[in-house]
C-alpha positions as CSV (number, residue, x, y, z in Angstrom):
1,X,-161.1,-96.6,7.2
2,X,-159.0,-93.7,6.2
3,X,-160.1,-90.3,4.9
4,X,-158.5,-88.2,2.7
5,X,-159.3,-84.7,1.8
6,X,-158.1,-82.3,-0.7
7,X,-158.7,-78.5,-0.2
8,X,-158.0,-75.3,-2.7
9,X,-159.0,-71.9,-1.9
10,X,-162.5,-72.4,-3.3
11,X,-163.3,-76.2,-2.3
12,X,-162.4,-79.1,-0.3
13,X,-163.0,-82.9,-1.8
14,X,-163.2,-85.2,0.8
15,X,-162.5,-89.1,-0.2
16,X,-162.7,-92.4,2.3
17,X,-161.0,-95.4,1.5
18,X,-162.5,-98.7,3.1
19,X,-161.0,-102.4,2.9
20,X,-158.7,-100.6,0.2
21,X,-161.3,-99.7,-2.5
22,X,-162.0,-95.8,-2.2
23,X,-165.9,-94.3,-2.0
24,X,-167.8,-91.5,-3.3
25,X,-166.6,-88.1,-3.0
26,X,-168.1,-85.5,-0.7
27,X,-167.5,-81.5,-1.0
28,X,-166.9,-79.1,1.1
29,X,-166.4,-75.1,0.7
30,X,-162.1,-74.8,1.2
31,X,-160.3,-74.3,4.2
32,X,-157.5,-72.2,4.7
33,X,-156.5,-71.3,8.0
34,X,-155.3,-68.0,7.6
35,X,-158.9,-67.4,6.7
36,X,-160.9,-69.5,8.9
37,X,-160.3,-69.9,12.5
38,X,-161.0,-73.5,14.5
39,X,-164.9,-72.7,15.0
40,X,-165.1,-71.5,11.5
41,X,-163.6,-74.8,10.4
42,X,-165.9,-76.7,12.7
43,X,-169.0,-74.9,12.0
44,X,-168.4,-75.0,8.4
45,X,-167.6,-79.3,8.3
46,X,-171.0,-79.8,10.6
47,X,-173.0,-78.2,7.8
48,X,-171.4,-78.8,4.9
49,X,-170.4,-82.8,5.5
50,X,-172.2,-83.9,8.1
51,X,-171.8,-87.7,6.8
52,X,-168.1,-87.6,8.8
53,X,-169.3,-85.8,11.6
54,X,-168.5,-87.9,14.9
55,X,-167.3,-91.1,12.8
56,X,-164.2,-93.0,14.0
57,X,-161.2,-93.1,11.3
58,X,-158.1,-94.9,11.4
59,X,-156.2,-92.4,9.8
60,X,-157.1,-88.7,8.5
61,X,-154.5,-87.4,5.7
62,X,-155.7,-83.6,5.1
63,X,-153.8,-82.0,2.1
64,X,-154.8,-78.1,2.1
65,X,-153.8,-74.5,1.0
66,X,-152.1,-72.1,3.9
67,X,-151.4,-75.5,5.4
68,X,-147.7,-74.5,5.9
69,X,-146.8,-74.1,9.2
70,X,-147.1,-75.6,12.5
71,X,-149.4,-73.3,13.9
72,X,-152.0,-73.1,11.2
73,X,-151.8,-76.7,10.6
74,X,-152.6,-77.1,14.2
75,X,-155.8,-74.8,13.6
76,X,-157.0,-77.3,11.3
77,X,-155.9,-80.5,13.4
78,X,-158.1,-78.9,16.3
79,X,-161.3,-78.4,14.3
80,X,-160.8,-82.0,12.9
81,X,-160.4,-83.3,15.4
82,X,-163.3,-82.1,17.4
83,X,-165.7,-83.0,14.5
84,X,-164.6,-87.0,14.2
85,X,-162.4,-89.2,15.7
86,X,-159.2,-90.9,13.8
87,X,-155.9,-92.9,14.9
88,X,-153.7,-90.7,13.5
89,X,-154.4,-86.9,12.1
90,X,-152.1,-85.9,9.1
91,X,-151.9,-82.6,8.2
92,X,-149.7,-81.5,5.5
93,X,-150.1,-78.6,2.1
94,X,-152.1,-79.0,-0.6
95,X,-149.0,-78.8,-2.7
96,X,-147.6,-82.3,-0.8
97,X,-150.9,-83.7,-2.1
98,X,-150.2,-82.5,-5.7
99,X,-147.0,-84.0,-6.1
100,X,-147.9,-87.4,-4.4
101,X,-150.8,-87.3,-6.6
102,X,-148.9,-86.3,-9.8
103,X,-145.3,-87.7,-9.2
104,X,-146.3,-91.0,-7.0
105,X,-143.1,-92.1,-5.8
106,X,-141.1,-90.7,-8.8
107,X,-139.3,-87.5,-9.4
108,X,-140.8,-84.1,-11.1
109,X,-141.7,-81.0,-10.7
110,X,-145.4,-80.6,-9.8
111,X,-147.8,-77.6,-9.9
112,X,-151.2,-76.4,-8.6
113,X,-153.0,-73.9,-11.2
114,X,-156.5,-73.5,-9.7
115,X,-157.1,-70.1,-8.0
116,X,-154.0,-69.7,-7.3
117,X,-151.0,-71.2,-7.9
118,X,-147.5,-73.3,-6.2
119,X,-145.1,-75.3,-7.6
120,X,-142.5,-77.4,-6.1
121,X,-139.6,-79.6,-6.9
122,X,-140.6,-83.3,-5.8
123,X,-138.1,-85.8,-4.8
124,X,-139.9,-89.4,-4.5
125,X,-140.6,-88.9,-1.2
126,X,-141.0,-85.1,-0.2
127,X,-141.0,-81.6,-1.6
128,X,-136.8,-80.8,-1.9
129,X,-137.6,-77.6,-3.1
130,X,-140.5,-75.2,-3.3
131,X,-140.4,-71.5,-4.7
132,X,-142.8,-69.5,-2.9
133,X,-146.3,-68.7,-4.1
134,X,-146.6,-65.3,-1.5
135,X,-150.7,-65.6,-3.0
136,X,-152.7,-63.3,-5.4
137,X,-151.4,-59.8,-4.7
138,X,-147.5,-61.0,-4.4
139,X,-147.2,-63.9,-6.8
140,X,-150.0,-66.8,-7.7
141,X,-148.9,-65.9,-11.2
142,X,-150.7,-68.0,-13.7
143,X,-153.7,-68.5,-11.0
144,X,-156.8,-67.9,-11.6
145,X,-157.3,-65.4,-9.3
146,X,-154.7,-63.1,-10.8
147,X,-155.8,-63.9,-14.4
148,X,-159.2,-62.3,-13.2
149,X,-156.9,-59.7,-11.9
150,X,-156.0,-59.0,-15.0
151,X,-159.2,-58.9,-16.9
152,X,-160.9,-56.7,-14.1
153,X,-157.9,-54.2,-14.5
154,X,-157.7,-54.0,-18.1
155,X,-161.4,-53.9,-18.0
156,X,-161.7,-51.0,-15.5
157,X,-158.6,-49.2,-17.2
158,X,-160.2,-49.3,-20.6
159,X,-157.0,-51.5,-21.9
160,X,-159.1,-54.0,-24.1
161,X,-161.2,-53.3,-26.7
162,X,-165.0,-51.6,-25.9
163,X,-166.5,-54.4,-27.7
164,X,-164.5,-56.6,-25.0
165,X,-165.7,-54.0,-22.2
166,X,-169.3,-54.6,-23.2
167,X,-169.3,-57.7,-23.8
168,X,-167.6,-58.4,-19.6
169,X,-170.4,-56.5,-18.8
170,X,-172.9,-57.6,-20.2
171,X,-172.3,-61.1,-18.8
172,X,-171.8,-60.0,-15.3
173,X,-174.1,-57.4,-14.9
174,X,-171.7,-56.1,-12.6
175,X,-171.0,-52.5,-12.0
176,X,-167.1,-50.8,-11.7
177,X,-168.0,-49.6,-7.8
178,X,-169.5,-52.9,-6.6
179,X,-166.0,-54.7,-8.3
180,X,-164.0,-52.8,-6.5
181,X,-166.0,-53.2,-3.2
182,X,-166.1,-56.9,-3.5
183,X,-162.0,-56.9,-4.2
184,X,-161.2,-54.6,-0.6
185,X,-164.3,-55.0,1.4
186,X,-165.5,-58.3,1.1
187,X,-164.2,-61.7,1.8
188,X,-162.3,-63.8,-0.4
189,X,-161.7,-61.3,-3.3
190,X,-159.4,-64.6,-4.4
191,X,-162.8,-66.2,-5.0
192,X,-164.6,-63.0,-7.0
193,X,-161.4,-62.4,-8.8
194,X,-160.7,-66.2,-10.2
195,X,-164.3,-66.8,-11.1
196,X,-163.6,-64.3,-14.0
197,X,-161.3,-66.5,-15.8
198,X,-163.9,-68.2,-17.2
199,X,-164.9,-65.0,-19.3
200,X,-161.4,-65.8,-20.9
201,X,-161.9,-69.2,-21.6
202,X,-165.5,-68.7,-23.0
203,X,-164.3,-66.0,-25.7
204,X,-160.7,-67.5,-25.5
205,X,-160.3,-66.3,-30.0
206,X,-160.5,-62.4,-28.6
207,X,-156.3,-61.9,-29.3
208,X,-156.3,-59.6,-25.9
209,X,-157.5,-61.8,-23.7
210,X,-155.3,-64.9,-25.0
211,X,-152.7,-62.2,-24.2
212,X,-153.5,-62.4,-20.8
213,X,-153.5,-66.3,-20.4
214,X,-149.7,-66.4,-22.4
215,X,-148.3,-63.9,-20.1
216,X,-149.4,-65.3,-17.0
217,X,-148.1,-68.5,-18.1
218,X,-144.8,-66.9,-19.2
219,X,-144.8,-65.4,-15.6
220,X,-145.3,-68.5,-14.0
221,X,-143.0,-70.4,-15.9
222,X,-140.1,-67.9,-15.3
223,X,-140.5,-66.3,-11.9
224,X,-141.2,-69.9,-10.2
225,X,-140.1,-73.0,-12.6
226,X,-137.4,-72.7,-14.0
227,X,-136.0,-71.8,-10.5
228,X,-135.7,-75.2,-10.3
229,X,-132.3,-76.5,-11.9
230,X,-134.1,-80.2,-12.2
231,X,-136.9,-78.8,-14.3
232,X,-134.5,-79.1,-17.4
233,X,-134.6,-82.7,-17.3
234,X,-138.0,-83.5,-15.3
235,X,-141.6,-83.2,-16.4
236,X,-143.5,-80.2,-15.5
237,X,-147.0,-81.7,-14.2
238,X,-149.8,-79.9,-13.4
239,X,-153.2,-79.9,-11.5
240,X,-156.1,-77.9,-11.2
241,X,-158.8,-76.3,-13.3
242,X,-156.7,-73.4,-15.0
243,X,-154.3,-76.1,-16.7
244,X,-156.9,-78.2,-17.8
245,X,-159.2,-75.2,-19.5
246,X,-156.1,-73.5,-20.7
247,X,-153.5,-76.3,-21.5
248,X,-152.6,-75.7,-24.9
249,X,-151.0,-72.8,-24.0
250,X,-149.5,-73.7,-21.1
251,X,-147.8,-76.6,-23.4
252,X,-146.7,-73.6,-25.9
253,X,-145.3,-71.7,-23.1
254,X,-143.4,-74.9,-21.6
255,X,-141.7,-75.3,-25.0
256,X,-140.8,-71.8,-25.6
257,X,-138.8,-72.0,-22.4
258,X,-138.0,-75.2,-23.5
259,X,-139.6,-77.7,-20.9
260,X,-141.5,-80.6,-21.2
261,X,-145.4,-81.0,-20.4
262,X,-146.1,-83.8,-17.7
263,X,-149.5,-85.2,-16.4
264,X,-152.1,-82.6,-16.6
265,X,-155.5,-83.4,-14.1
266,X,-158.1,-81.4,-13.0
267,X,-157.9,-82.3,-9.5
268,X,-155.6,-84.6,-7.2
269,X,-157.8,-86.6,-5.7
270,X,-158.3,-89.7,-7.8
271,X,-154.3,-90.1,-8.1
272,X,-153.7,-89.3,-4.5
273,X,-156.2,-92.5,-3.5
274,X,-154.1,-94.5,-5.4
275,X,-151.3,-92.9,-3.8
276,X,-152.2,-93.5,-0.5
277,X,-153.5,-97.3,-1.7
278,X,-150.2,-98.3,-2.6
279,X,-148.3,-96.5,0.3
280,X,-150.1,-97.0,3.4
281,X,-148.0,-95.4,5.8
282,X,-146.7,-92.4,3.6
283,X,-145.8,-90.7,6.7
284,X,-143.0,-92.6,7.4
């Protein structure tokens, strides 16, 4: 049996495949070890997906954000591994699992737009070249967390609209002080901060806050694709909830710089079983 799990900043998926044929999904909140320490990991799988807990798995493939290094890979390998049992423990970054999940075993450029957002140049086999995301206050552009970002501000800075003002307001009954408290005193101001994109989706014909989602795109597309020399004759694919809710634009903002749209999914996981059906020792 082998279990594969996805995880973003705000969820982890969790899918086991047995005799071949994969199972039902479980969820989890997201890891990310430069968030969560080993107990934290541990505490949070024994409550959240107790189904795995102590079970005995050929193989573990864990594809997650902040997964990028040795060291806080290992913080994830440790909690795993003192919550079940497997063969072999595979660590690697969520953005490895979107481009075996969007590329397979061809060449592209893959992207993760969710919270926040990576991109990378995919070979076939591995990521040949990857333009770093430095997160939400640095870079994530076209994320949902800095699309949030961006409402909030122009929001608080009276840049929009007062009908626009009102109307954020009104739906999040929300005052200015307790914003800002939950962006620099609280955890996860990623998580508060992304959720607000789906203001913009759900009033998406108000011009200023299309603005928004066209510039972030624009940002995205410039400051990390088209870094990429091999995006002028590959498909730009994409995963994750902000390029499925918003994909018309980012297919507008693709052409203007005169790329072409790929695969578009809302998550990884169904494509990344399949990877990991038809390659069953991907490590190698």
């Amino acid at each position: 049996m082998i279990l594969v799990a996805d995880s973003g900043s705000t969820k982890t998926e969790w899918k086991t495949i047995t005799d071949g044929k994969p199972q039902e999904s479980l969820f989890s909140g997201g890891i990310n070890p430069y968030f969560l320490a080993v107990d934290d990991i541990y505490l949070l799988l024994e409550k959240e997906v107790p189904e795995f807990s102590g079970h005995q798995f050929d193989k573990i493939y864990f594809y997650g954000t902040g997964c990028n290094s040795e060291a806080k890979n290992d913080i994830v390998r440790k909690a795993i591994k003192r919550f079940c049992a497997a063969g072999e423990i595979h660590i690697d970054s969520d953005l490895l699992g979107a481009a075996r999940s969007l590329c397979q075993n061809d060449r592209g450029i893959a992207c993760i737009m969710g919270t926040g957002s990576n991109s990378c140049y995919y070979d076939g086999k591995s990521i040949a070249a990857n333009v770093s995301p430095l997160g939400y206050i640095l870079g994530d552009e076209g994320g949902g967390a800095v699309i949030g970002r961006k409402l909030v501000s122009a929001v608080l800075k009276k840049q929009v609209p007062d009908d626009i003002i009102e109307l954020f307001f009104n739906t999040y009954h929300i005052t200015p002080a307790e914003i800002l408290e939950k962006v620099y005193m609280k955890p996860f101001p990623n998580r508060f901060l992304g959720q607000f994109a789906k203001f913009i989706s759900a009033n998406i014909h108000i011009a200023e806050l299309r603005d928004i989602i066209r510039t972030s795109f624009d940002e995205f597309i410039i400051r990390n694709i088209l870094q990429y020399p091999e995006s002028a004759s590959l498909p730009v694919h994409f995963t994750g909830s902000i390029s499925i809710h918003f994909k018309s634009f980012l297919e507008e903002s693709l052409k203007n710089h005169n790329l072409r749209l790929g695969k578009v999914t809302l998550s990884p996981m169904a494509d990344l079983i399949s990877y990991h059906i038809n390659n069953l020792d991907p490590a190698k």
